[in-house]
C-alpha positions as CSV (number, residue, x, y, z in Angstrom):
1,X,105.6,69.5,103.2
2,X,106.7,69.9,106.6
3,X,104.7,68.4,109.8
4,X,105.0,71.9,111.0
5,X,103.2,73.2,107.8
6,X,100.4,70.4,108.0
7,X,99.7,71.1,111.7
8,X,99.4,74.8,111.9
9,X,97.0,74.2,108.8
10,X,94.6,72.0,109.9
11,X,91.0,73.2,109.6
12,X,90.5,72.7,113.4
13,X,92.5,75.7,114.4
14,X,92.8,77.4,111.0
15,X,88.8,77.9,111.6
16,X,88.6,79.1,115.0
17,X,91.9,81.3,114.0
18,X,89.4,83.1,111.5
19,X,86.4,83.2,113.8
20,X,88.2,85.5,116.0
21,X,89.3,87.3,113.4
22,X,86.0,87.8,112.1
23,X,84.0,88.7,115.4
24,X,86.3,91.9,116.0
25,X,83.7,94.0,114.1
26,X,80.9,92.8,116.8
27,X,82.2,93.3,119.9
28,X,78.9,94.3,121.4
29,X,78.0,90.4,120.6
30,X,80.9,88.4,121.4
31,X,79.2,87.6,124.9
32,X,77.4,84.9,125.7
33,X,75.1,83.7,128.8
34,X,77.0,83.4,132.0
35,X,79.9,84.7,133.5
36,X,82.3,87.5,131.8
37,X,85.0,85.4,130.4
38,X,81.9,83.8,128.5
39,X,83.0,85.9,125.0
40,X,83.2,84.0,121.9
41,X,86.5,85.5,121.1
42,X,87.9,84.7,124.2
43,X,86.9,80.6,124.4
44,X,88.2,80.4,120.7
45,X,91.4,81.5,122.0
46,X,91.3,79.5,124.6
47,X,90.7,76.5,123.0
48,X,93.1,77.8,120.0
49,X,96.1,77.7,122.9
50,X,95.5,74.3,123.8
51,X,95.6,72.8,120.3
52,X,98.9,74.7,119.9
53,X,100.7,74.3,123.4
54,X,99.9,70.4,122.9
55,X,101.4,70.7,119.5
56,X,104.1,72.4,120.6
57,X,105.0,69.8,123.5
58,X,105.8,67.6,121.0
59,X,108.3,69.6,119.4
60,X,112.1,69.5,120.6
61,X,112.3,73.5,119.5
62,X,110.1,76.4,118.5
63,X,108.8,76.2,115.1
64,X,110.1,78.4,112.2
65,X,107.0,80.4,112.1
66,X,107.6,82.2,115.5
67,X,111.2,83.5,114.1
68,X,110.4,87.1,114.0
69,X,112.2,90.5,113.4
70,X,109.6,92.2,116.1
71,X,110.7,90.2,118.8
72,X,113.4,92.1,119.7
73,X,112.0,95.8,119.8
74,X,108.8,94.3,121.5
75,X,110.3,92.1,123.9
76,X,112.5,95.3,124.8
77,X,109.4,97.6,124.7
78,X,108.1,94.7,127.6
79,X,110.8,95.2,129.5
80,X,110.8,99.3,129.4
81,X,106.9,98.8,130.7
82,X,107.7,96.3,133.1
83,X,110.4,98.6,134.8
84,X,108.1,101.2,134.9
85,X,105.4,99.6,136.3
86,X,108.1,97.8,138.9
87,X,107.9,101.8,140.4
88,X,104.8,103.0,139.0
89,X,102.4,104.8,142.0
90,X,99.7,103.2,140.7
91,X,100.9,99.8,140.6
92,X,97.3,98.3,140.3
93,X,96.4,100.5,137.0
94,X,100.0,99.7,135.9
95,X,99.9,96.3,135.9
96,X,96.4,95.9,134.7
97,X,97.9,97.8,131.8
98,X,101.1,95.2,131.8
99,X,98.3,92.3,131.6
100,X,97.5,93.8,128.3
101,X,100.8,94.0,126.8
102,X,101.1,90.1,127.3
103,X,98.2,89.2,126.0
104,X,99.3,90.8,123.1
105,X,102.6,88.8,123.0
106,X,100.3,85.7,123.0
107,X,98.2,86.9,120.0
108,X,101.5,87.9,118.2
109,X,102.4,84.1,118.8
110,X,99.1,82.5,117.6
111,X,98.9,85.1,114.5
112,X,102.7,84.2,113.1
113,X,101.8,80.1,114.2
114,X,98.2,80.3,111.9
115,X,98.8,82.4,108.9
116,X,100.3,80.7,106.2
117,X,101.2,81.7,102.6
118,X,97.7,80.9,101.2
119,X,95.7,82.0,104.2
120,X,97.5,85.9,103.6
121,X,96.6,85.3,100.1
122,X,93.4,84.0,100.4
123,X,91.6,83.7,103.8
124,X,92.8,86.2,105.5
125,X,92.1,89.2,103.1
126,X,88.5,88.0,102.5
127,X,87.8,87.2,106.5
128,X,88.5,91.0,106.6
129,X,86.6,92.2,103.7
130,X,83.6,90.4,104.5
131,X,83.4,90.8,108.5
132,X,84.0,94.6,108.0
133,X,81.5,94.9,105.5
134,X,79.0,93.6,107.1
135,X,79.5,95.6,110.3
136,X,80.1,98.5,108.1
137,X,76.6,97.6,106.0
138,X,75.3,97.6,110.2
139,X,76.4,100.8,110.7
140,X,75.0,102.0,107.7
141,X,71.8,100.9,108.4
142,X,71.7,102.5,112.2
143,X,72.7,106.0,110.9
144,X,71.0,106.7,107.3
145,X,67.8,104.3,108.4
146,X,67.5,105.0,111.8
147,X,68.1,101.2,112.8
148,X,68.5,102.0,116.6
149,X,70.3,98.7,117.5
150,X,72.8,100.5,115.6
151,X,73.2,103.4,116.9
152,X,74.9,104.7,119.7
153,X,73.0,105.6,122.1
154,X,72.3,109.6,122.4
155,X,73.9,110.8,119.5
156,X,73.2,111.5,115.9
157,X,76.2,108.7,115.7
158,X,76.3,104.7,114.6
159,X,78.4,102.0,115.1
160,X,77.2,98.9,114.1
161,X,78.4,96.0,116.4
162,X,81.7,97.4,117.7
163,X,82.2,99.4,120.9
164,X,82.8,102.7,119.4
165,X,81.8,104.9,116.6
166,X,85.5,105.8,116.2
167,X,86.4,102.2,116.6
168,X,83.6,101.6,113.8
169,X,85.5,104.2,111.7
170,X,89.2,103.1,112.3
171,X,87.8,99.8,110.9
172,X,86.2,101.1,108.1
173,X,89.3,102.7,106.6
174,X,91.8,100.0,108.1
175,X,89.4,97.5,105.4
176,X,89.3,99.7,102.6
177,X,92.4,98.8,100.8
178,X,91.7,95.0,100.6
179,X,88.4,95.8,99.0
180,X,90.4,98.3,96.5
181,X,92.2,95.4,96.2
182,X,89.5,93.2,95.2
183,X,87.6,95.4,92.9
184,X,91.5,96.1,91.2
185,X,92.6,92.1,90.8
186,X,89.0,90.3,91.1
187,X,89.3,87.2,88.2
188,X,85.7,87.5,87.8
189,X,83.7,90.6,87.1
190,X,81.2,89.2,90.4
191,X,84.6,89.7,92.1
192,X,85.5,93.1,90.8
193,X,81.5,94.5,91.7
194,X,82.1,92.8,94.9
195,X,85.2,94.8,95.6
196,X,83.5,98.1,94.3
197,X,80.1,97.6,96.7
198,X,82.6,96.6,99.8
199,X,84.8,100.2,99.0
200,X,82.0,102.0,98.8
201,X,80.3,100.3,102.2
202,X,83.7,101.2,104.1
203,X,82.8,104.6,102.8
204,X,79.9,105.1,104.1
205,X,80.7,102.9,107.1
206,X,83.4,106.3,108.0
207,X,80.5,108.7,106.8
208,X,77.9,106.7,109.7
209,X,80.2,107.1,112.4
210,X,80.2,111.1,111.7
211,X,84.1,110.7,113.2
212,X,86.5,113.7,112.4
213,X,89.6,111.4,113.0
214,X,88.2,108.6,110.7
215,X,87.2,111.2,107.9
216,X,91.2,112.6,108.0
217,X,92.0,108.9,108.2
218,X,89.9,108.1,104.8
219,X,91.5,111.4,103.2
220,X,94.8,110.3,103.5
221,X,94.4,106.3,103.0
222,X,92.2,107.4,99.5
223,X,95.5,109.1,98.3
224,X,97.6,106.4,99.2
225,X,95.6,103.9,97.1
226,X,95.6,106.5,94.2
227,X,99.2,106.3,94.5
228,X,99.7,102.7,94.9
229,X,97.5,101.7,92.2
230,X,98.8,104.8,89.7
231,X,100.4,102.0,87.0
232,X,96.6,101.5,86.6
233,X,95.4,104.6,85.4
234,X,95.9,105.2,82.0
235,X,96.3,108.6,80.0
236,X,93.6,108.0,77.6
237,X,91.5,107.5,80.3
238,X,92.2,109.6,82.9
239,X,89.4,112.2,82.0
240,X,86.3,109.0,82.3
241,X,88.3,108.0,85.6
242,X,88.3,111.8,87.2
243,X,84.6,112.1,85.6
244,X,83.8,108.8,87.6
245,X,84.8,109.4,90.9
246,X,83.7,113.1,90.6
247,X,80.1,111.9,90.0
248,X,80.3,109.2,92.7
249,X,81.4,111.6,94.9
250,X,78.7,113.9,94.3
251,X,76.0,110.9,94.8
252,X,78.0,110.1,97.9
253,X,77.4,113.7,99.3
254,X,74.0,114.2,98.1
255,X,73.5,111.1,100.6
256,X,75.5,112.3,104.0
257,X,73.1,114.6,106.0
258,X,74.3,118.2,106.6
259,X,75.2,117.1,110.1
260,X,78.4,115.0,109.3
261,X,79.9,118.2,107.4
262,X,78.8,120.9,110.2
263,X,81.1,118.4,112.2
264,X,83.7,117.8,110.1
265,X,83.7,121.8,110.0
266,X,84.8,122.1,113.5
267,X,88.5,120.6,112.6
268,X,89.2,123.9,110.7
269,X,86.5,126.8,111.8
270,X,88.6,128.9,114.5
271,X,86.4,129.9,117.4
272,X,84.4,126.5,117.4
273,X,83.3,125.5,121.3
274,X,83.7,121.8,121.0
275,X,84.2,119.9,124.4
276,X,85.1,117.1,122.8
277,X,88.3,119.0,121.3
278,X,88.5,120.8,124.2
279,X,89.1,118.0,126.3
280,X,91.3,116.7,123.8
281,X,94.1,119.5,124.2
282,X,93.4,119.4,127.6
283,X,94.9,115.4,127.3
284,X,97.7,116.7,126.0
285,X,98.8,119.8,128.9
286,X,98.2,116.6,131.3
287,X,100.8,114.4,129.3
288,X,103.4,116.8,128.5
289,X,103.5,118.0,132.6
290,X,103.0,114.0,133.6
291,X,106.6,113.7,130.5
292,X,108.2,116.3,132.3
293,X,107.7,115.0,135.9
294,X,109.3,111.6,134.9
295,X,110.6,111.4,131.2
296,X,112.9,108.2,131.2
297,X,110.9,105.5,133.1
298,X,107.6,107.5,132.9
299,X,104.9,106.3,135.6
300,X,103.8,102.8,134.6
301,X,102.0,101.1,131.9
302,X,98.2,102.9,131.1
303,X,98.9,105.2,133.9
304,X,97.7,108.4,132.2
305,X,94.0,107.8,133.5
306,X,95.1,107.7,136.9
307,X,97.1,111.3,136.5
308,X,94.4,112.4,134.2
309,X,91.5,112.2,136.8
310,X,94.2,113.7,139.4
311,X,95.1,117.0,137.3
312,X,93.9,120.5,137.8
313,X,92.1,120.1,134.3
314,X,89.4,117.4,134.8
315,X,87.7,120.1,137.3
316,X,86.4,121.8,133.8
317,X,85.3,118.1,132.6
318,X,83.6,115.1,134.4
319,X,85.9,114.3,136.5
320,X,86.2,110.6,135.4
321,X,89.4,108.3,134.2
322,X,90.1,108.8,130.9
323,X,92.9,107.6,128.4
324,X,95.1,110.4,126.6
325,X,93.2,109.6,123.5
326,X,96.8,110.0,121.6
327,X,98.7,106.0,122.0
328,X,102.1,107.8,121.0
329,X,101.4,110.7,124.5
330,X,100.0,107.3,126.5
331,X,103.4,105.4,126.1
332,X,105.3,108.3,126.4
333,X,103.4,109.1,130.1
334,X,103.2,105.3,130.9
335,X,107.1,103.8,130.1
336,X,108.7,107.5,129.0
337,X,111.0,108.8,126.4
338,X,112.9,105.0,126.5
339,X,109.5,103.0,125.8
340,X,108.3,105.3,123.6
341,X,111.5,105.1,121.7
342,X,111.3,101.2,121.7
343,X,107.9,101.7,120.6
344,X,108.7,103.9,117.9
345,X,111.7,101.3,116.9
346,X,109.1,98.4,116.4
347,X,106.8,100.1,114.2
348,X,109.2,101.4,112.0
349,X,110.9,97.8,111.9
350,X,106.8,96.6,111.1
351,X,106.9,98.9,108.1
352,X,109.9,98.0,106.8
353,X,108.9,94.2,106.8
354,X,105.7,95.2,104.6
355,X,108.1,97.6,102.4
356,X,110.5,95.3,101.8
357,X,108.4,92.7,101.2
358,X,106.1,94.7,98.5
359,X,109.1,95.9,97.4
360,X,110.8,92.1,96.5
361,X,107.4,91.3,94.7
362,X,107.1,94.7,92.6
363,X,111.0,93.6,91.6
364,X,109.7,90.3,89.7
365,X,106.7,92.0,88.5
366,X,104.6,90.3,90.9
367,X,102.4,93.4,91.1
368,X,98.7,91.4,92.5
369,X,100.7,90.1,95.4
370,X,102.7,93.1,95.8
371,X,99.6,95.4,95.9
372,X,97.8,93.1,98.3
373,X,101.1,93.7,100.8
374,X,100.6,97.3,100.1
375,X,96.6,97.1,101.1
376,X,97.9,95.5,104.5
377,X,100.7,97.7,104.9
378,X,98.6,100.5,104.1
379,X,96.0,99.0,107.5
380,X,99.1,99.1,109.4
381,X,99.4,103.2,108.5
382,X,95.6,103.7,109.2
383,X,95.8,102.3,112.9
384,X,99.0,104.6,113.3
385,X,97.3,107.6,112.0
386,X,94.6,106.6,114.0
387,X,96.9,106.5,117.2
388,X,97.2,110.3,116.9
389,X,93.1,110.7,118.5
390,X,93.0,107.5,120.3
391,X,94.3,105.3,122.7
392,X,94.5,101.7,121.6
393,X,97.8,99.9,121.1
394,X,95.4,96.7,122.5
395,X,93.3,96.9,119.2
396,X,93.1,93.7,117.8
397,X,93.7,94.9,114.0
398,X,97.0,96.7,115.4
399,X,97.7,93.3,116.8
400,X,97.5,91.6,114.0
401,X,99.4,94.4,111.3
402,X,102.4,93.9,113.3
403,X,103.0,89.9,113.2
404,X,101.7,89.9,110.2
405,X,104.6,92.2,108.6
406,X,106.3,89.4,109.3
407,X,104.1,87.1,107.5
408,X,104.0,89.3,104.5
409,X,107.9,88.9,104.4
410,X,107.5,85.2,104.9
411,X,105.1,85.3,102.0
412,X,107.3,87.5,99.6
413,X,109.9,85.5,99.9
414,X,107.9,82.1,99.1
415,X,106.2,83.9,95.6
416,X,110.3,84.7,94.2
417,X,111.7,81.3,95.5
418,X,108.8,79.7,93.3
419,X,109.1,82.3,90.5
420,X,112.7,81.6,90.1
421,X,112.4,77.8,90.4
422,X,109.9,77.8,87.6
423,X,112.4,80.1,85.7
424,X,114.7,77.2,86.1
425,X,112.6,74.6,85.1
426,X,111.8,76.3,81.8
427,X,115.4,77.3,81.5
428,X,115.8,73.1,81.7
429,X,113.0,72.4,79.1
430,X,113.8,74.7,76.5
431,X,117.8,74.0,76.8
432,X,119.5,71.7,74.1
């Protein structure tokens, strides 16, 4: 084992890695006493970056771990941004924006540095699981039991401990598949009911939230599991499995007040008044004209609030900064067509990583490991669906899908080395 290997996993940092990781469902708590920059999160990370830069200082080159396909299309998408912002006319929203984008380089660093092979195998999934199911469980409480700590303050809405009730959804969903995963591969049947309770929690967690983009979100992430997990479902009982989940959906819904569906209603019933949707397409006039107006460079990093509050269409709204709700039109207005092409170019090379790697374990039949890839790929697609109603390429689960794609390669590649090699060994032992 390398020194690398036995640094990066001490307990030290391995446990303050997954104490941020865990506290992104509780953002309303991560404060403490004193001065802003007194958030939990933040004085792990702190503290995090010294234990690596001093372990770093004592290397004569970058560690193995920080080799990454993403570098290149995010290093680029930095520098499209940072050209941008260079001539941006709000250069004080624009760089506050650019401060964002390297804080996310650092995170990329300390994700790829403190995730090994067991920890995407072991810790990681279950930090997840059990962080979001608790703040799903909070959310529950605050909307079905009128828990008012958890629930956002004048509306019929809850959202546990995070900042939104569409953050509180995204997160929900973005969860689900490593409790499928669970419930699917659990060696014990405590594991397997554990799985099962956490699914249906996310469930309801999207159902508290009463968010139309996190109930599309759930639709399409449910058919992806049915899909990935289809080797599972067996003719002969396909009728009890149908059955099943009919009845659990009707429990489900004879549990969701007739609220949530009046305003899941409004995605499809023409002549709805909705100012929330209204606004919405009003986003989008402001982006396409701010596109037009400068479509290479665009007009600087997160500048879209600044032209937002500026248009002729906030007069019909409170006149307030606002983002485009829609990450793909923010890019677009922030570092135009060229960083929203670079953009574009690193996701699909994200993807890729997690397909390719499932696909190298579903090759040697590895299907546990290969499904759990699939369960974080399939996080990856629920914070880009969820980028078509909100702005948030500074979401700390986005921040850690993309690095980890990398990880999940990393980890591929470990289970078929050791595969073969015990192949080898048996070949040896059996031989004449």
């Amino acid at each position: 084992m390398s020194s690398n290997r036995i640094a990066m996993d001490h307990p030290i940092p391995q446990v303050m890695f997954y104490l941020i990781i865990a506290s992104i469902p509780f953002f309303r708590w991560r404060q403490l006493p004193g001065p802003d920059f007194m958030k939990l999160d933040w004085l792990l990370t702190a503290g995090l970056l010294g234990l690596i830069g001093a372990y770093l200082g004592t290397l004569k080159g970058p560690p193995t771990r920080l080799r990454a396909n993403i570098w290149i299309p995010w290093v680029l998408f930095l520098l499209a941004n940072l050209l941008a912002t260079l001539l941006s006319p709000y250069p004080d929203q624009a760089w506050s924006g650019m401060v964002v984008l390297f804080q996310a380089s650092i995170y990329f660093m300390i994700v790829l540095l403190l995730v090994s092979d067991r920890g995407f195998e072991t810790f990681l999934p279950w930090t997840i699981g059990l962080s979001m199911g608790l703040g799903a469980l909070l959310s529950v409480l605050g909307y079905f039991f009128n828990v008012e700590a958890f629930s956002q303050e004048g509306t019929e809405r809850a959202y546990g401990g995070t900042i939104s009730a569409n953050n509180m959804a995204l997160m929900c969903v973005y969860a689900l598949p490593v409790a499928v995963h669970w419930a699917v591969y659990g060696k014990r049947n405590l594991i397997k009911l554990l799985g099962l309770g956490t699914s249906l929690m996310m469930v309801l967690g999207v159902v508290s939230t009463v968010s139309r983009g996190g109930f599309l979100n759930l639709l399409v992430v449910s058919g992806l599991l049915a899909y990935q997990y289809r080797i599972h479902f067996k003719v002969r009982y396909l009728g009890l499995v149908v059955a099943g989940m009919t009845i659990g959906l009707l429990v489900i819904g004879t549990m969701i007040p007739e609220e949530f569906f009046e305003r899941q209603a409004t995605l499809v019933t023409e002549g709805t008044q909705d100012k929330s949707l209204d606004r919405r397409s009003s986003y989008v006039i402001v982006a396409f004209d701010a596109i037009q107006a400068k479509p290479i460079l665009g007009w600087g990093t997160s500048a879209f609030r600044k032209l937002w509050v500026e248009s002729e269409e906030t007069r019909w709204f409170d006149m307030i900064e606002r983002p485009a709700h829609n990450t793909y039109l923010e890019v677009a207005v922030g570092s135009g067509i060229l960083g929203l092409c670079l953009f574009a170019a690193l996701l699909l090379k994200a993807y890729l990583n997690f397909r390719n790697a499932e696909k190298m374990l579903l090759q040697k039949h590895l299907y546990e490991a290969a499904h759990l890839v699939g369960a974080y790929k399939l996080g990856l697609v629920v914070v880009l669906f969820y980028f078509l109603f909100k702005s948030g390429i500074e979401h700390k689960y986005f921040l850690l899908a993309l690095p980890l794609s990398v990880v999940a390669l990393r980890f591929a590649l470990a289970k078929t080395e050791a595969l073969s090699s015990e192949a080898q060994t048996d070949a040896r032992a059996t031989s004449p």
